[in-house]
N, C-alpha and C positions, 0 to 999 in steps of 0.2 A: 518465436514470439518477439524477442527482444530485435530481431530485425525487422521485424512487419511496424514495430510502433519506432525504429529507431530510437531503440535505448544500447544504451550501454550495456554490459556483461554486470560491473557490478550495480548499476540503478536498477535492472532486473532484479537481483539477490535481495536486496534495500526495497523492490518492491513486494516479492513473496513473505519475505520476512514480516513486512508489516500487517499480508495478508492472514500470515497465521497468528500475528499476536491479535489482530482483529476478532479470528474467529474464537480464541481461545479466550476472550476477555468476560470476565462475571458480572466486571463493574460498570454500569452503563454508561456513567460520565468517559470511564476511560475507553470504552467501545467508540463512543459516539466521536471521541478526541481522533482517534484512531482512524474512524473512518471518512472522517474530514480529509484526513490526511491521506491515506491511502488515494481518496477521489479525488484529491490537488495533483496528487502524480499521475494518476492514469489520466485526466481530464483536461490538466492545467488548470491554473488559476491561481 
């Protein structure tokens, strides 16, 4: 995967990681913070 989007080894890690504090999140400001963020990496922007 990390070769098909041409990332990195660790921007891969930095990006799973954010997936799972995404998915684990209760508080929805911090969800919502979260998956801006997530979607700026996979997306750009």
């Amino acid at each position: 995967m990390a070769k098909t989007r041409r990332l990195s080894p660790n921007r891969m890690l930095v990006g799973l990681n954010l997936a799972e504090r995404f998915r684990g999140a209760a508080d929805p400001e911090e969800a919502k913070r979260l998956g801006d963020e997530l979607g700026r990496m996979v997306f750009g922007g």
